[in-house]
C-alpha positions as CSV (number, residue, x, y, z in Angstrom):
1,X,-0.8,10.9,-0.4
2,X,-1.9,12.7,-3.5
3,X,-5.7,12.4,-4.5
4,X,-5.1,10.2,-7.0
5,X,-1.8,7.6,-7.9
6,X,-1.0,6.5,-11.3
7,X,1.0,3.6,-12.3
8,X,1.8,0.3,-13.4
9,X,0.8,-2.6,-11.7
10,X,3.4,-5.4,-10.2
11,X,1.0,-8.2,-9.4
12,X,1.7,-11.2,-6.8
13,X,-0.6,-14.3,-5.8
14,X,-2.3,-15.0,-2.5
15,X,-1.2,-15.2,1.2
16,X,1.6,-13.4,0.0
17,X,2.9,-13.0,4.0
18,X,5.4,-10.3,5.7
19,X,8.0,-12.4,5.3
20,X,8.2,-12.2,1.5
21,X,7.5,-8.2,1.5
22,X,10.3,-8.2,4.1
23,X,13.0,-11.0,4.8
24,X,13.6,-11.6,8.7
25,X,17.4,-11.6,7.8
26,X,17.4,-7.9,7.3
27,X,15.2,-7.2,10.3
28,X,18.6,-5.6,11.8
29,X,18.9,-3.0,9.0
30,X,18.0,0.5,10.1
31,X,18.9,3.2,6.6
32,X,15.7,3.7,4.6
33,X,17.9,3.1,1.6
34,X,19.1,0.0,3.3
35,X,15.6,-1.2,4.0
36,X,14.2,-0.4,0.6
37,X,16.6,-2.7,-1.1
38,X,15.0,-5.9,-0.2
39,X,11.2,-4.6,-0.4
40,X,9.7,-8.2,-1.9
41,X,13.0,-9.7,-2.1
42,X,11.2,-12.8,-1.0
43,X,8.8,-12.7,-3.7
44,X,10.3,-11.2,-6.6
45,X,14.4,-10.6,-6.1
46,X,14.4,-8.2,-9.0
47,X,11.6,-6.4,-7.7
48,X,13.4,-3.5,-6.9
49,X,15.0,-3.2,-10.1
50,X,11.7,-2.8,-11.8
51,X,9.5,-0.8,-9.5
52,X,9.6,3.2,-10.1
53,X,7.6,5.0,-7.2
54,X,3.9,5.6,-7.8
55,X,3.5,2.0,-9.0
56,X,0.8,-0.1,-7.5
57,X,0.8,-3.8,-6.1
58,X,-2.4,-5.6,-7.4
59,X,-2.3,-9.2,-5.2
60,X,-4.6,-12.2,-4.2
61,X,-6.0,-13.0,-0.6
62,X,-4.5,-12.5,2.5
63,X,-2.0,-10.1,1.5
64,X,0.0,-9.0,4.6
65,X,-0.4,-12.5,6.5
66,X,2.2,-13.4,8.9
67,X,3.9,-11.7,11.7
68,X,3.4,-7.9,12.7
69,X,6.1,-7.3,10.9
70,X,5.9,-3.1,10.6
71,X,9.1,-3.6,8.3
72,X,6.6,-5.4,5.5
73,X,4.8,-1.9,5.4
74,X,8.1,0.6,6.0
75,X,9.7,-1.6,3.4
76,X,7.1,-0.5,0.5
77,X,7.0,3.0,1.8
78,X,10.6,3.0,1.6
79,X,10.0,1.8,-2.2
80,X,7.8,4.4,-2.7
81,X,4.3,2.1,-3.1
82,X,1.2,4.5,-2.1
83,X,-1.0,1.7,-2.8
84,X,-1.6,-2.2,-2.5
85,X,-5.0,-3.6,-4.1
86,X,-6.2,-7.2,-3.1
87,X,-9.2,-8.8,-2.3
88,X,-8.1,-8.6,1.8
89,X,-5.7,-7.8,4.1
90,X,-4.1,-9.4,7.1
91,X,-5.7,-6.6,10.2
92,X,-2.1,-5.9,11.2
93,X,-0.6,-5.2,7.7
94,X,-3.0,-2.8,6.5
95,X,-3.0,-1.2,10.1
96,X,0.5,-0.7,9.8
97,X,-0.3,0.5,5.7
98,X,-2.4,3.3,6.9
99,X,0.2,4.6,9.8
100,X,2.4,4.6,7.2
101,X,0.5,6.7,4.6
102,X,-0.2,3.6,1.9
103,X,-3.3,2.9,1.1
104,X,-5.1,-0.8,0.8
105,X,-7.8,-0.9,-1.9
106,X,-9.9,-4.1,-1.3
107,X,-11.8,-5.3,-4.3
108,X,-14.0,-8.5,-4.9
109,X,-11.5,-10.8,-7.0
110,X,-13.4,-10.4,-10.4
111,X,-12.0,-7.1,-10.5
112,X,-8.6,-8.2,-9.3
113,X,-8.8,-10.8,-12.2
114,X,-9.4,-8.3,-14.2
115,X,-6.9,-5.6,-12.6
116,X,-4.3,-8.1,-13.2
117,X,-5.0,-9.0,-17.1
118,X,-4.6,-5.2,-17.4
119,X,-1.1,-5.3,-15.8
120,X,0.1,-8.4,-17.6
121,X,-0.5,-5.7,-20.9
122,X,1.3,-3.2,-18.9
123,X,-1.0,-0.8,-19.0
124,X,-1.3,1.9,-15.8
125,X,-4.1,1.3,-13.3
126,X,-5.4,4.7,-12.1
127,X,-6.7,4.5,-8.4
128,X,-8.5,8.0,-6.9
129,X,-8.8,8.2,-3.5
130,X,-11.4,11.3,-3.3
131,X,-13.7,9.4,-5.8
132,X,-12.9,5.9,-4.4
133,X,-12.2,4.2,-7.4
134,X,-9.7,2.3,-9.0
135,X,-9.8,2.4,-13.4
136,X,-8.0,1.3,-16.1
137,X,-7.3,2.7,-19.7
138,X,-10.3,0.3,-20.8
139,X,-12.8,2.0,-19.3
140,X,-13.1,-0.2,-16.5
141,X,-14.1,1.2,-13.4
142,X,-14.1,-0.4,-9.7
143,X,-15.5,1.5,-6.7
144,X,-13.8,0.2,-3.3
145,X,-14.9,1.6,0.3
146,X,-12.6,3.4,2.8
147,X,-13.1,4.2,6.3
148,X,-14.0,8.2,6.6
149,X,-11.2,9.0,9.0
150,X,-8.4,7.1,7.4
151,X,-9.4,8.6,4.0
152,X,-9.3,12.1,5.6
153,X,-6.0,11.1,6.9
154,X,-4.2,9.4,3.6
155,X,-5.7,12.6,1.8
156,X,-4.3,14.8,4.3
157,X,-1.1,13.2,5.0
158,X,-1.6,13.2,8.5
159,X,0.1,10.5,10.7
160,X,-0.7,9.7,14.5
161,X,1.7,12.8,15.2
162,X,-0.1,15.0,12.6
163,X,-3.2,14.1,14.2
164,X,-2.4,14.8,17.6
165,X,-0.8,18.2,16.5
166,X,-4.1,19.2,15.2
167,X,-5.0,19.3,18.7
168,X,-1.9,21.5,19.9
169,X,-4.0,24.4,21.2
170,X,-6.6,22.5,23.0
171,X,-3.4,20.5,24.7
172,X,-1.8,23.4,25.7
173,X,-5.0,24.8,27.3
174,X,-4.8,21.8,29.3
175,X,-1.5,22.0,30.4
């Protein structure tokens, strides 16, 4: 993930569950292309038409809830979504966010009010990872907290496979 993402803001309302970020029905597909063509189908069907990668998803409460559906987050990967802001997460979606490289700003919902009257004027939302905030072109500015090691990974693109291979030499001493 780059430092810092820039984009407009497609906004959704709460408990917005794996189910709508990924259809059940196309639990069987396996092509990324195939995959990314129903990314919020169940929330928006003409989603996909609109979104251009590097846009964010500004939502209520709960976002994520459901099943642990890893398709919900491999869906807006596919789509090309770096980052989801909301005022929570279901545990399970933004566990399977991070191992997947997006990010999941939480943010009291004031500032998601806010976020969202920004995006209805379809202006871009800034959010920067290294700084840990999240801006608009109106001078607002929201801090949000990150946990040290899944910044260091987002920042550094690593994955549990990255990780592990930072470790190659002290492995292979092992073995």
């Amino acid at each position: 993930m780059k430092t810092s993402l820039e984009g407009n803001a497609f906004t959704f309302g709460k408990n917005l569950d794996t189910d709508q970020i990924y259809p059940g029905q196309y639990l069987e597909l396996a092509q990324v292309e195939d995959i990314k063509q129903h990314a919020l189908e169940g929330a928006d069907p003409d989603f996909v038409k609109k979104f251009k990668p590097g846009d964010i998803i500004a939502a209520g409460t709960n976002f994520g809830c459901g099943s642990s559906r890893e398709h919900a987050a491999w869906a807006l990967l596919d789509m090309g979504v770096k980052a989801v802001i909301a005022p929570s997460f279901s545990d399970i979606f933004s566990g399977n966010a991070f191992k997947n490289g997006i990010l999941t700003v939480a943010l009291p919902q004031e500032q998601i009010d806010r976020l969202l009257e920004v995006a209805a004027e379809e202006q871009d939302i800034t959010i920067d990872l290294d700084s840990q905030t999240v801006t608009t072109p109106y001078q607002d500015r929201f801090t949000f907290d990150v946990d040290p090691f899944r910044k260091h990974c987002l920042m550094n693109g690593l994955d549990e496979v990255g990780i592990t291979l930072q470790s190659d030499a002290v492995i292979g001493d092992y073995e």
